[in-house]
N, C-alpha and C positions, 0 to 999 in steps of 0.2 A: 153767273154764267160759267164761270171757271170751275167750281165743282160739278160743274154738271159735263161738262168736256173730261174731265179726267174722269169719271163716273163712266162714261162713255168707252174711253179709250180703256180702261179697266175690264170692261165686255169684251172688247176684240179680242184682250191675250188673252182670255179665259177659254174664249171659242176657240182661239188657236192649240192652247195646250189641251182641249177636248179633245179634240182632233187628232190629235198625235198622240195621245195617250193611246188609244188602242193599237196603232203600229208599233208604237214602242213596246207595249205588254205583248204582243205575239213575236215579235223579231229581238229583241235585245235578252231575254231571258233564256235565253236558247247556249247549248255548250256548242254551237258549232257560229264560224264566222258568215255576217252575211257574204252572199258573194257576191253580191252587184256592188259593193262597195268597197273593194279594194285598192282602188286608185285616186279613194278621195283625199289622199296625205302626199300621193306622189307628185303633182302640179308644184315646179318653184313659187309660183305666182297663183292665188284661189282669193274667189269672191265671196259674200255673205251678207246680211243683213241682222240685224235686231231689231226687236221688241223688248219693253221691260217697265220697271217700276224703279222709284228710288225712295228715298227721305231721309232729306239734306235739315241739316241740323246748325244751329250758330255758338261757337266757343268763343269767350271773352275773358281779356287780361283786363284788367282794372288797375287805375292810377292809385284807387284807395280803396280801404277795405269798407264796401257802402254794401247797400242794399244790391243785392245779384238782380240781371236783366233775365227776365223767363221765358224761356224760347216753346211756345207750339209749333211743329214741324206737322208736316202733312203728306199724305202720299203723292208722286207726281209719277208723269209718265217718259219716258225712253225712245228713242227709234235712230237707226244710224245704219250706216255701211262697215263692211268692215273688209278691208286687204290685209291679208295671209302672205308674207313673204318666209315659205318653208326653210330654214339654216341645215336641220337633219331630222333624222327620226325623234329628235327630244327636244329640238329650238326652233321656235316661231318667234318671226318679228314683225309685232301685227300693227294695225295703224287702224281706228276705229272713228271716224267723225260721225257726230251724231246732233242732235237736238236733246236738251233734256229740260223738264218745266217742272219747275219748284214752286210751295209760298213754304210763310214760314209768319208766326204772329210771333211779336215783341212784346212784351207786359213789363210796366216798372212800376215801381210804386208810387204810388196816387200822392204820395206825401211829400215826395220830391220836387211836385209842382207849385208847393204852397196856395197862395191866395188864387192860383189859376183852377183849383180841383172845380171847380162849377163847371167848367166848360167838356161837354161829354166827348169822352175817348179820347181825352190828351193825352194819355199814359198809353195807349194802346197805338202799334205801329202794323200794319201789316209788310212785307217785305215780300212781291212777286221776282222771281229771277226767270230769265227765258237764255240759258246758256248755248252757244257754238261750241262744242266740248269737241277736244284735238289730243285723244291721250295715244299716246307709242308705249309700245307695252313688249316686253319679253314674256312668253310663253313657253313655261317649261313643263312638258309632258312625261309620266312616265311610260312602259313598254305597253304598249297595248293589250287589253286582257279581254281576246271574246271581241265584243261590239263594246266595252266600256275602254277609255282611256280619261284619266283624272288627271288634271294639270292645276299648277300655281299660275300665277301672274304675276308681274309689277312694274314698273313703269313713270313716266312722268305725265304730265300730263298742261295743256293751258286751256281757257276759254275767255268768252267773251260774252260779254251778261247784255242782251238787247235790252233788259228792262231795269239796268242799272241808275239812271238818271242821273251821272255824276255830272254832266255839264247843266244840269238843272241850276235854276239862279236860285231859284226856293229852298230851304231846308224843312227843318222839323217846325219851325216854327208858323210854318205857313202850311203842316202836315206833313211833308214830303221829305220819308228818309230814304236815304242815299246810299248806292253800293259804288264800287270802282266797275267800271266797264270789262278789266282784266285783270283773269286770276290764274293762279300758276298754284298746281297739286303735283302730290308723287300718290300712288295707286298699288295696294294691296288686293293679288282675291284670287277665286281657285275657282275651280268647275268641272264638268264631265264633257268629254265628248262621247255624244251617244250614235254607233253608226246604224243607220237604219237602209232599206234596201235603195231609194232615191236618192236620199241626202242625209247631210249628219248634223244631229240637232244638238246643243250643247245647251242648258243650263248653268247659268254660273253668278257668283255673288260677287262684289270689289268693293271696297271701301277707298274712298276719297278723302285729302285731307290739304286741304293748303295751307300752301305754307307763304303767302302774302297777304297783308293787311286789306281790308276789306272796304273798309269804311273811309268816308266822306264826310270829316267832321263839320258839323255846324259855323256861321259866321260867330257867332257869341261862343267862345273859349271855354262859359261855365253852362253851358245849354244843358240842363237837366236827362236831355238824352243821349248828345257823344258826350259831356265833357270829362267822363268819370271815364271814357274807355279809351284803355291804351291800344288794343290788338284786337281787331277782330274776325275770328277767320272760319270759313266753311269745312266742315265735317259729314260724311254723305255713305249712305249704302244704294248702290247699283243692285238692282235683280233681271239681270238681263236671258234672253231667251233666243238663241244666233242660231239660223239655218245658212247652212253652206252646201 
């Protein structure tokens, strides 16, 4: 069920950047400025939304030098608000809450199981995340050029994993691996704003990375699945697609 909803939602932004593609190829390629959109920078205070794409990734410090845990990551999908508080022509101080839905499979080696390897898929973990994501972000633009304007970002950022199951009584051992409910990141990334005659569509990429521990270690200390990890923490690229 779940690949088939992001399969799904993967159709809607296609449609959408269909769509806008050809208002962008006849208005943005142009040496002169649109004019219906000159007062989209001027409002202290501007609304927006996104769409987008991510794939979130898992890094791991280890107690010992064993056999690495191998991480499948997967595409997932985006959608959020976003408030525009203008500072000047070059500082935005933006506030973005969104939804964003991850998986991500675990692989360890079969060998670490010992006498258990009979039992199918003990080594294998899948890991679903369904985050509240709450990033504040600085937006630094340069001078406007035409209908393009290119800006950085960075920021901090927290969320909250609905499909974390830390208060879960089960561990690995009864299947069921564990995240922490709350994670805290700082956020790198850049993008275009593109002004078009209605509204201005921006394009833009971020990279996530936090910087708290992740995991929920097992009741058994030497648990073939946490006991070897010291730190485990999320790594992630956003592809987000914001109409304002």
């Amino acid at each position: 069920m779940w690949p088939v909803k992001i399969k799904m939602k993967k159709t809607v932004l296609i449609i959408f950047y269909i769509l806008s593609l050809n208002t962008v190829n006849s208005q943005l390629f142009t040496k002169e400025k649109v004019i219906n959109n000159e007062n989209f920078d001027k409002p202290s205070i501007s609304w927006g939304y996104f769409l987008g794409f991510n794939n979130y990734d898992f890094n791991f410090d280890y107690l010992e030098n064993l056999d690495d845990i191998q991480v499948q990551s997967s595409s997932g999908f985006n959608v959020g608000l976003i408030g525009n508080f203008r500072i000047n022509d070059f500082f935005d101080l933006r506030f973005e809450p969104g939804l964003i839905m991850s998986s991500r499979n675990l692989s360890y080696n079969p060998e670490s199981f010992g006498d258990s390897e009979f039992l199918e898929n003990i080594h294998l973990r899948e890991v679903k995340s369904t985050y509240i994501h709450f990033p504040l972000l600085l937006k630094i633009s340069t001078k406007r050029l035409n209908n393009f304007k290119p800006f950085i970002t960075s920021g901090i950022s927290t969320a909250i994993n609905l499909s974390s199951n830390e208060k879960n009584l089960e561990d690995n051992s009864s299947g069921q691996f564990r995240t922490k409910r709350n994670v805290f990141f700082y956020e790198l990334g850049f993008g275009i704003d593109l002004y078009l005659e209605w509204f201005k569509f921006t394009p833009s990429i971020r990279g996530v990375f936090a910087i708290s521990d992740e995991l929920v270690r097992d009741d058994d200390p030497i648990s073939p699945w946490t006991g070897n990890i010291d730190f485990m923490k999320t790594s992630g690229i956003l592809i987000n697609f914001t109409f304002q």
